[in-house]
N, C-alpha and C positions, 0 to 999 in steps of 0.2 A: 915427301912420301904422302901419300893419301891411303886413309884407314877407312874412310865412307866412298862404295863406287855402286852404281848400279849397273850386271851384267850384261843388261840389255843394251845399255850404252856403248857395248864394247861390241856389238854383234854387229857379222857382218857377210857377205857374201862371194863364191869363185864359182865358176862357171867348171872348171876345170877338175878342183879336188876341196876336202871340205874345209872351212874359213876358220882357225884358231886366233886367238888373242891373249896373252899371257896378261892377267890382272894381280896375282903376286905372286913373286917367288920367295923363297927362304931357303935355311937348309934343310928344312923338314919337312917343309910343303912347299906345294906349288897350287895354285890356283888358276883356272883360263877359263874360257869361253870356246868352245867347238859350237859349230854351227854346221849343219848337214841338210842342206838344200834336198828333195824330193826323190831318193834313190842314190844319194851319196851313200858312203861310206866309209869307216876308218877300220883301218883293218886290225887282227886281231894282234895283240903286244903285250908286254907287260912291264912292269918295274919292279925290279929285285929290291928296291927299298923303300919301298913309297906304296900307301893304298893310294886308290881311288874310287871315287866316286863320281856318278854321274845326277845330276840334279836336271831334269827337264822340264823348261821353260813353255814350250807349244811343240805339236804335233805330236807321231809317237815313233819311240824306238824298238826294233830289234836286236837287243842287247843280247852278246855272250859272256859267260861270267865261267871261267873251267871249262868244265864239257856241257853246261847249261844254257839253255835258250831262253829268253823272256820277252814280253811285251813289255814296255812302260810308255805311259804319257803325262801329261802337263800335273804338274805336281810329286811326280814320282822319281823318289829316289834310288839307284844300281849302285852297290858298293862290290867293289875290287880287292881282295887282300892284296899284299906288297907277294908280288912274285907269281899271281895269276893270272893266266892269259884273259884278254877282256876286249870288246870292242863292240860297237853298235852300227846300226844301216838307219837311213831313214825312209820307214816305209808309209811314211802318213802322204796327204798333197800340199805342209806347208814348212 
């Protein structure tokens, strides 16, 4: 098992719909890598027992959080409670 990873290591690219990578799972957490190419996007979802968080590396997103709309970019963090609908677009060019 590896406790030191860098996410950027794990990024990657689909032509087709956006690139995920799972860097840990547990029973409590999970941890990945989404990657949304210029106009991707993950659609909106939730988990009934699990927050989430989004942490953005480059570009920016149009994040939904509930019935709330937001922008975030590179340094910016979106958090999820467990059981809220959530999802982002990528509306930047990278």
């Amino acid at each position: 098992m590896h406790y030191i990873t860098r996410p950027i290591d794990h990024a990657g690219a689909r032509p087709d719909k956006f690139y995920k990578a799972t860097l840990f799972r547990g029973d409590a957490l999970l941890l990945g890598v989404n990657c949304l190419e210029p106009g991707q996007t993950q659609a909106a979802h939730d988990h009934a027992d699990q927050d989430k968080f989004y942490y953005v590396i480059e570009g920016v997103g149009r994040f939904r959080v509930g019935d709330e709309y937001a922008t975030a970019g590179e340094g910016q963090v979106v958090w999820a409670p467990a059981g809220v609908i959530h999802g982002v677009a990528n509306e930047s060019d990278t």
